[in-house]
C-alpha positions, 0 to 999 in steps of 0.5 A, a space after each residue: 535534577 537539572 543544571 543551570 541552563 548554557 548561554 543563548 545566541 539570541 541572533 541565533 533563534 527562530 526560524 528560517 527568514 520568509 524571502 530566503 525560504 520563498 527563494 529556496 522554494 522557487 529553486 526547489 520546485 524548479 528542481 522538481 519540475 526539471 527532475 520530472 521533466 529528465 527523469 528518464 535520463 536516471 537509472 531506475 533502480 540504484 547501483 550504490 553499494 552497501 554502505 556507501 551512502 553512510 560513509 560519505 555523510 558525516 559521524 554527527 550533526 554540524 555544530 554550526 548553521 549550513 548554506 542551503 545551498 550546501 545541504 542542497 548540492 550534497 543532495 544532489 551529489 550523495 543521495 540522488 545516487 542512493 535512490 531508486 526513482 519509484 516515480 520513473 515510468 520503467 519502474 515495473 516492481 512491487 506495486 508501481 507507484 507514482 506521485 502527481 502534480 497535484 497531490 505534490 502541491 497538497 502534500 507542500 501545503 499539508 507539511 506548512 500547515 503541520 496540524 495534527 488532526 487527532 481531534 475535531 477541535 484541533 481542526 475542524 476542517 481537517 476532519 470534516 474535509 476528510 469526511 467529505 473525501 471519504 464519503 467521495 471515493 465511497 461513491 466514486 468505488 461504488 461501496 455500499 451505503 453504510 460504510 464510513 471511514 478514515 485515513 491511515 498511513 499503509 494499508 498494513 495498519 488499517 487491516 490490523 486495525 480491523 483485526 484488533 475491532 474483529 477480536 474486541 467482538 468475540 463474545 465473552 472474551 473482553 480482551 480490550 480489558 481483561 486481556 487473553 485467557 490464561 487459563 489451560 482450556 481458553 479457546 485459542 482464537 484464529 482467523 483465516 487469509 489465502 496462502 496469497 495475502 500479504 504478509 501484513 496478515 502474519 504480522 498482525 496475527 503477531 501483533 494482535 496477540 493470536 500468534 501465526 499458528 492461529 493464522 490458518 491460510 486457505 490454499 488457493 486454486 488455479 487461479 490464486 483465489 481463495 477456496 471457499 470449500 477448503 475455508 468452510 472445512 477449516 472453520 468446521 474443524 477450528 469449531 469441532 476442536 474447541 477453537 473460536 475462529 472470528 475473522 476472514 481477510 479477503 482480496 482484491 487484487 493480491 500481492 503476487 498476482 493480484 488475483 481477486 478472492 470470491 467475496 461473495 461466498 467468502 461473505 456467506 460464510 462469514 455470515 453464517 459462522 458470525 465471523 468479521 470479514 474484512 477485504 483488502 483492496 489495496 491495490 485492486 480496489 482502486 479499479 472500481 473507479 472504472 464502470 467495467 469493474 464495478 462488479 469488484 464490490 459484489 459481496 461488499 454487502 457482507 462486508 465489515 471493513 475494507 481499505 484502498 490506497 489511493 497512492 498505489 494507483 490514483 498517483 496520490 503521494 505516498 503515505 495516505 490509506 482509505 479505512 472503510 468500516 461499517 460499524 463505527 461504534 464498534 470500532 470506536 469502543 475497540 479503540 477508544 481512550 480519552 483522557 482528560 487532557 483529550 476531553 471537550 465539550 464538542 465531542 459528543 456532536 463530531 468525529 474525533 478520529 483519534 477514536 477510531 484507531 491505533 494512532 493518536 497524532 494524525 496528519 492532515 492527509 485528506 487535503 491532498 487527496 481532495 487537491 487529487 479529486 478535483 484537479 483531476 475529477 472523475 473522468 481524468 482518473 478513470 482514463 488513466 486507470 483505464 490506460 494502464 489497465 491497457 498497456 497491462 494487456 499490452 505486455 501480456 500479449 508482447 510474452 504470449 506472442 514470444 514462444 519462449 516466454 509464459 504466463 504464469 497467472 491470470 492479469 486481471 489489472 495492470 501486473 504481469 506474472 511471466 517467466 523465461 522458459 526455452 522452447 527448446 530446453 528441456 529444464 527442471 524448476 530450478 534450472 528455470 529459476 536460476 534462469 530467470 533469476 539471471 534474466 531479472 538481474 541482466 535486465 535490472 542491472 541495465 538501469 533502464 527499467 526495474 522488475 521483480 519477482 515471486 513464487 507461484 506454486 513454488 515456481 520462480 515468476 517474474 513480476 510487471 507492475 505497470 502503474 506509473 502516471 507517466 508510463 506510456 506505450 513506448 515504454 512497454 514495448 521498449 521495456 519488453 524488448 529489452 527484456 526479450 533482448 536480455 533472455 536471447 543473450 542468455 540463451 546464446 552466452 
């Protein structure tokens, strides 16, 4: 089966010698405390074309060992040009992200320590760290008592996770074990979301074997939140039709325009029908933290399940989600698998996280998220969270003031749905939206800031997600001049 094994360089084995990895870890923090300190002088968003990274880098790997210092300029010369800085104080797209000093520094320890944190035995303190941190953001989110939890990657994951312990409840169906029905007249599950949620909710369905027909999506009202009237007919008619509907997600701040869903009465219906609900709080959950908002968690009481990232608002280095679940047992029969090699004997007395969802090997996350906590404590979080909901109000008001600009959606955080529209045109949607189209790429293709956009309502909307740890009051009104600047020179063009 095998050949004879080649000849071995024996002065070619082993890692890295510890004073060359010490002398590279001073230049490479260097470079990441002079890259923070200039990063303003980099274009937010990436010019690169298609393609042209891939072109200068090599067909293959290198067949001989290369100087640090060679792979470090190519680095710089290759892929900084490639990127766009997600860490940049004018990055205002997507769900604006950043990563702080101090979860920085966890991450480096995580990546040395390199453990996999599947099992208890595997290390104690990794799983006994991350049940003192999730018990600390419970309090700190003001979560019902109840609730225990774990670490994912993306909030994607978590939610399928809670999709896949909603479908294991279902009465006299078995699915973990028997699979699927095949019989003509099986109930065909279904589960419900606003026509606002994020796109993981289709996947899953996919994922998890219901399928997108089965995914019913509640339309929203004017303010777009989920109607809770129009969700109690659709289970009525999912009922009267044979269906088995088992699950509701709810949201705490969408994707578009993060609106915040009526948890409370969506947590009623749930309640009344037997449905799992679970709410996603990726990104509005985080502001929970501030005393003002901590009304977010009303109807949280009804709740089965809910995750939050705290990389999208708390500047914890990307990757690192909050899973929160109220029936641990549950969740643990939907999941678990244990074969011999994963049995010992500690088990029955600890948590083994690799029991509680899709993924076996698990990183030590939990230890930058305790770095982030402490470094900055309570009061530190809730005065930069605090401050970007500020500088949100702040732009919302530099576009009310300008006549030829509207806001499209209620901001009830720190992201501005906005569009260009001329008081004196007279212009139909897709005038608008090719308008604003322009508008968005003049102003991406400065290089100095980076917005994106969405469809309300079928109506093209420009996005302003403030977000960033580094983001400051000259950056808003700098950004919304140039904005203002660009949407004047199409006018006059």
């Amino acid at each position: 089966m095998f050949n004879e094994l080649g000849p071995i360089d024996r002065s070619n084995l082993g890692d890295m010698p510890v004073e060359e990895f010490r002398h590279h870890g001073h230049d490479f923090i260097d470079w990441i405390c002079d890259y923070f300190s200039e990063i303003e002088s980099y274009p937010v968003l990436s010019s690169s074309e298609p393609g042209a990274i891939k072109r200068r880098l090599p067909g293959a790997a290198p067949e001989k060992s290369m100087e640090m210092e060679k792979i470090f300029a190519d680095f710089i010369e290759i892929i900084i040009p490639g990127l766009t800085h997600w860490n940049h104080p004018n990055f205002y797209a997507y769900f604006s992200i950043s990563s702080s000093g101090p979860s920085i520094l966890g991450e480096l320890l995580i990546a040395a320590l390199n453990i996999n944190a599947m099992l208890w035995k595997t290390s104690p303190a990794a799983t006994e760290l991350e049940e003192t941190v999730l018990e600390w953001m419970r309090k700190l989110l003001h979560l019902p008592e109840g609730f225990l939890g774990m670490m994912v990657d993306f909030a994607s994951v978590a939610t399928l996770c809670a999709l896949i312990a909603a479908r294991e409840k279902v009465k006299d169906l078995n699915i973990r074990v028997k699979g699927f029905p095949r019989t003509e007249n099986a109930p065909s599950l279904c589960f419900y979301c606003s026509d606002q949620t994020h796109s993981s909710i289709d996947k899953a369905a996919i994922i998890i074997g219901v399928g997108l027909e089965n995914l019913r999506k509640i339309e929203s009202d004017k303010d777009f939140r989920m109607r809770t009237d129009l969700l109690e007919e659709r289970i009525k008619e999912d009922l009267k039709n044979g269906h088995k509907p088992f699950a509701v997600v709810a949201t705490i701040g969408t994707t578009s325009t993060t609106s915040i869903d009526p948890i409370p009465e969506i947590g009623k219906i749930c309640r009344k029908y037997n449905l799992w609900l679970h709410v996603d709080g990726a990104y509005g959950g985080n502001a929970s933290i501030l005393p003002e908002y901590s009304g977010l968690m009303d109807g949280l009481e009804y709740a089965d399940s809910y995750v939050i990232n705290p990389y999208k608002w708390m500047s914890m280095t990307i990757d690192g989600s909050l899973f929160y679940f109220r029936d641990p047992d549950f969740v643990e029969h939907a999941f678990s698998i244990v074969p011999e090699y994963l049995k010992t004997v500690e088990s029955q007395h600890v948590t083994d996280y690799m029991n509680y969802g899709i993924q076996l090997g698990r990183r030590f996350r939990a230890l930058k998220l305790w770095f982030l906590l402490q470094y900055f404590g309570r009061d530190g979080i809730v005065n930069r969270i605090r401050e970007t909901v500020r500088l949100g109000r702040l732009f919302q008001s530099l576009v009310e003031e300008n006549p030829d600009f509207e806001i499209m959606a209620p901001a009830p955080f720190s992201v501005v749905c906005f569009r260009f529209n001329p008081r004196n045109e007279t212009l139909d949607e897709a005038k608008l939206e090719k308008l604003n189209v322009r508008l968005m790429d003049e102003v991406n293709n400065t290089g100095k800031i980076f917005i994106e956009h969405t469809k309300l309502k079928g109506r093209y909307t420009l996005r302003f997600a403030i977000g960033n740890i580094r983001t400051a009051e000259r950056h808003i009104r700098s950004a919304w001049k140039l904005i203002a600047d660009c949407a004047e020179k199409l006018v006059h063009d």
